[in-house]
C-alpha positions as CSV (number, residue, x, y, z in Angstrom):
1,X,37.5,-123.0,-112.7
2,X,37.9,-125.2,-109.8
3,X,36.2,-128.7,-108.9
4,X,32.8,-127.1,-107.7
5,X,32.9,-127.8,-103.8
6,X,30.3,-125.9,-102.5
7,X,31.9,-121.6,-102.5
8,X,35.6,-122.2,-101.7
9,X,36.5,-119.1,-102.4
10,X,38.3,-116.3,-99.7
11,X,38.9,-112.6,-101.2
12,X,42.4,-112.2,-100.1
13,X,41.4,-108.3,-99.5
14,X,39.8,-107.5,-96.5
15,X,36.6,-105.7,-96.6
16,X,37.8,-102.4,-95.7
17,X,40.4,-102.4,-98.1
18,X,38.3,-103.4,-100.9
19,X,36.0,-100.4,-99.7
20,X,39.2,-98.0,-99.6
21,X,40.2,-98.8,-103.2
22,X,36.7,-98.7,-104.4
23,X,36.0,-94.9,-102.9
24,X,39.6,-93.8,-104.6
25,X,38.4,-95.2,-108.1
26,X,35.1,-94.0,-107.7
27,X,36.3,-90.4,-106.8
28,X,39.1,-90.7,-110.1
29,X,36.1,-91.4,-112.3
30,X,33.6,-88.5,-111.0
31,X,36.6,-86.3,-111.8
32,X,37.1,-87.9,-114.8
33,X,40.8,-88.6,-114.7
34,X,42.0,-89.9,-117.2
35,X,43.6,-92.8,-115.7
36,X,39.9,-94.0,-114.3
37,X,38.4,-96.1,-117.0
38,X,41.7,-98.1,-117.1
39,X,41.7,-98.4,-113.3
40,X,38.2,-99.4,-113.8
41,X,39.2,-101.9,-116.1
42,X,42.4,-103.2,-113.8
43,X,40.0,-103.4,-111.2
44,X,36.8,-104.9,-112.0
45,X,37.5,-106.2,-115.7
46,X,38.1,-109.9,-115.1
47,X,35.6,-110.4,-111.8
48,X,33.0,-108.6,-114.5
49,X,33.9,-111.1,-117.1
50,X,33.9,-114.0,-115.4
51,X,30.0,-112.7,-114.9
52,X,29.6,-111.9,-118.1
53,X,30.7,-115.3,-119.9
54,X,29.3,-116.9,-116.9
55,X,25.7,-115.9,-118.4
56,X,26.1,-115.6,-122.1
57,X,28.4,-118.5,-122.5
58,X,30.0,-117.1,-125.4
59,X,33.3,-115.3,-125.7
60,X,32.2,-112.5,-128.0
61,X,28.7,-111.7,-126.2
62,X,30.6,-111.8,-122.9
63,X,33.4,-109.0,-124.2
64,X,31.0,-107.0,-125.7
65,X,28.9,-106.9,-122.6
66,X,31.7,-105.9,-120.4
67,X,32.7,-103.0,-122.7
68,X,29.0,-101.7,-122.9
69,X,28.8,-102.5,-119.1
70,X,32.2,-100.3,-118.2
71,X,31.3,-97.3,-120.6
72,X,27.9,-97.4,-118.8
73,X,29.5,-97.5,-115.4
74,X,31.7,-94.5,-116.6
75,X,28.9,-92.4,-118.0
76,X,26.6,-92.9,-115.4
77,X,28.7,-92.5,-112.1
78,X,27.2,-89.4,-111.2
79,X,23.8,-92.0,-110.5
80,X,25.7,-94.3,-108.5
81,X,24.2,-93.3,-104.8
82,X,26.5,-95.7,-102.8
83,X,23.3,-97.4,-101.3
84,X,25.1,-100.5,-102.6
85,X,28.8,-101.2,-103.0
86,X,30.2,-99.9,-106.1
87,X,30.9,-103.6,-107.2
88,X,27.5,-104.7,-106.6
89,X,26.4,-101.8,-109.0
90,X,29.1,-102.7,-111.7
91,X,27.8,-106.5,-111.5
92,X,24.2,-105.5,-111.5
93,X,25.0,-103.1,-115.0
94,X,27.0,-105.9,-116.1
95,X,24.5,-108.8,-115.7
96,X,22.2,-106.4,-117.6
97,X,24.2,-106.1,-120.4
98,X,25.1,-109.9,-120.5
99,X,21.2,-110.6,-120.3
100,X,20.4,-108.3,-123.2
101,X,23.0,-110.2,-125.4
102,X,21.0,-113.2,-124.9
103,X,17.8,-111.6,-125.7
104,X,19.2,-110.0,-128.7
105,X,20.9,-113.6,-130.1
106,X,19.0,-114.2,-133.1
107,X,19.6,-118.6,-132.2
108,X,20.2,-119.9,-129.0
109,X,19.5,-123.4,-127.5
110,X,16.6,-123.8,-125.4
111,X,17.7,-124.1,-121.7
112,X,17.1,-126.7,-119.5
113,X,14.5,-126.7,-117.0
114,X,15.4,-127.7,-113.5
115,X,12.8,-129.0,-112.1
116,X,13.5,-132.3,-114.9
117,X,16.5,-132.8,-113.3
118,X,16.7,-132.5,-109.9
119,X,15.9,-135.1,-106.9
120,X,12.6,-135.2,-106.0
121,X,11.7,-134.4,-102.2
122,X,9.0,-135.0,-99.2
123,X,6.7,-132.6,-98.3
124,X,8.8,-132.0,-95.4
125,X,12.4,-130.6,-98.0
126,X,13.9,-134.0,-97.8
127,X,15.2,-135.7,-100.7
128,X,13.2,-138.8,-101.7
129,X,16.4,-140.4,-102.8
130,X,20.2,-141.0,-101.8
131,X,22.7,-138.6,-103.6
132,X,26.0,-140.1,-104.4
133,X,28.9,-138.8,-102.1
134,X,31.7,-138.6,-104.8
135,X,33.7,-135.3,-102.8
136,X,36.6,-137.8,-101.1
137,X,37.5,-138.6,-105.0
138,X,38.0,-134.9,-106.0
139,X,41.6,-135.4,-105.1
140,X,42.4,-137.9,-107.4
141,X,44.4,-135.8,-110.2
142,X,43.9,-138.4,-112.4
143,X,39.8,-137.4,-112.7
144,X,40.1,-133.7,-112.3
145,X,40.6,-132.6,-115.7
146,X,37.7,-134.8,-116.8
147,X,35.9,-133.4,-113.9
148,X,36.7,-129.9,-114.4
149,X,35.7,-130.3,-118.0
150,X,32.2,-132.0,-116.6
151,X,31.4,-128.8,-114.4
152,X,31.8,-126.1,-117.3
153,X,29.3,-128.3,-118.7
154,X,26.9,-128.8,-116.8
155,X,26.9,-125.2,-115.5
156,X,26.4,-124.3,-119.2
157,X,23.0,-126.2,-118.8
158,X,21.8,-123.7,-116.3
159,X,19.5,-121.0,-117.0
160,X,21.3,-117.7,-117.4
161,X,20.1,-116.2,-114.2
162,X,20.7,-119.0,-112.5
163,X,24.8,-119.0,-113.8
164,X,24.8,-115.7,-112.5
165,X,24.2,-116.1,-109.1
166,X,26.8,-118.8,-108.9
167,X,29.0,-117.2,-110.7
168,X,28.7,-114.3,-108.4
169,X,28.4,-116.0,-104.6
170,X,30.7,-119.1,-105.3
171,X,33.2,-118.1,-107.9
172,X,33.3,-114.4,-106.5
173,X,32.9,-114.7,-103.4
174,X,29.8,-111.8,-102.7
175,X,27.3,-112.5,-99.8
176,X,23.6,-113.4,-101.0
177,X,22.7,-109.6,-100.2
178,X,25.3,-109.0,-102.6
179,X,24.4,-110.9,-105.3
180,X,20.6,-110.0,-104.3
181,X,21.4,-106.3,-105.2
182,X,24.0,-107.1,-108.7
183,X,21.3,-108.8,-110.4
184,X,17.9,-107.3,-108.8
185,X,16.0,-110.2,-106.9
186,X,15.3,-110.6,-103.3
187,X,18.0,-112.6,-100.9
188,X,15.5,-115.2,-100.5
189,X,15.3,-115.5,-104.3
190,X,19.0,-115.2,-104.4
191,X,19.3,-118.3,-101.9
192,X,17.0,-120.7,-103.5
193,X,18.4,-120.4,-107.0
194,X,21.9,-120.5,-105.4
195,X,20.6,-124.0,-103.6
196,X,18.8,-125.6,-106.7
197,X,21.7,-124.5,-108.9
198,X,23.9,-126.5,-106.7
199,X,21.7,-129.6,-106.6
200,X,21.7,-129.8,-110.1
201,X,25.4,-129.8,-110.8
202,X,25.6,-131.9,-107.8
203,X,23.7,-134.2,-109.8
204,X,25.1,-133.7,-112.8
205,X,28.8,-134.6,-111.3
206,X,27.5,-137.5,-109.4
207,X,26.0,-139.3,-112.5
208,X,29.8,-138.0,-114.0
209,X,31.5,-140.1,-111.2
210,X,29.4,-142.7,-112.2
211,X,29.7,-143.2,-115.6
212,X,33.6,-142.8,-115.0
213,X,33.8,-145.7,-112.7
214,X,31.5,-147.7,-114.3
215,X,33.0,-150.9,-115.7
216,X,33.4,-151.0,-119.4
217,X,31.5,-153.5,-121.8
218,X,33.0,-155.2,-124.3
């Protein structure tokens, strides 16, 4: 993944096309072609695991929740309505799935609860306190593998459901609607996790920066 820099991402497929493609597969799999579920797969298979590991964090929960997520999608796509997009409706199934995992992992770690770590703030949103601007260093190739390293971790700290809705607006690229409707909360809901998520790791990668150019002790 990238050096976290706000979303940065730009689907090279315009939004018709993505539309177009979606109908075709959507019709293949009502008429149960036999070619569908691997279309299914072509299409949606990494964008659903990059969800899926996203909130599990773990390589064997995230596969498994993908393959119970796309035999869902294929035995249920008679219930898909098209009041959503059909990728918003693959994400929302697949979030389930990844979320059940969790529940069902007999040890995980406790998760980290946000409000320890983030900057305080006025009564009026502000923050209380300066946060570092470390983004003119980002191109320095000789901190971006550290960096890159930093940012996995400190998005593994999230909550799951708050992994999800980054994973889904900045690494996807989905609208907050769309991410809204993949994992069931409101937009508003969708936009605050999406902005404390963000203050966190910002956080996270400033005290990073820090600690890198801090001078060493003998």
């Amino acid at each position: 993944m990238e050096a976290y820099q706000g979303t940065g991402y730009h689907d090279p497929q315009p939004p018709l096309a993505r539309i177009d493609r979606d109908s075709q597969l959507v019709g293949a799999l009502r008429v149960g072609e036999g070619t569908a579920a691997d279309l299914l797969v072509a299409t949606y298979g990494d964008r659903a695991y990059r969800l899926a590991i996203g909130i599990t964090r773990n390589v064997q929960d995230a596969e498994e929740a993908v393959q119970d997520s796309f035999w869902s999608v294929v035995r249920k796509i008679d219930t898909f309505r098209g009041d959503s997009s059909f990728g918003s409706w693959i994400y929302r199934i697949t979030a389930n799935a990844a979320y059940q995992k969790l529940r069902g992992r007999a040890r995980r770690r406790d998760e980290i609860s946000l409000d320890e770590v983030l900057p305080s703030f006025h009564e009026d949103g502000r923050h209380t306190g300066p946060i570092s601007d470390w983004s003119a260093r980002l191109d320095d190739p000789a901190v971006q593998s550290e960096l890159r390293t930093a940012l996995d971790s400190a998005i593994g700290e999230l909550p799951a459901h708050y992994r999800a809705v980054i994973v889904l607006h900045d690494v996807e690229g989905l609208s907050m609607a769309e991410v809204a409707g993949s994992v069931g909360i409101t937009v508003v809901t969708a936009k605050s996790r999406t902005h404390r998520a963000r203050l966190f790791l910002r956080r996270r990668l400033a005290k990073f920066m820090a600690d890198l150019e801090a001078p060493a002790t003998s």
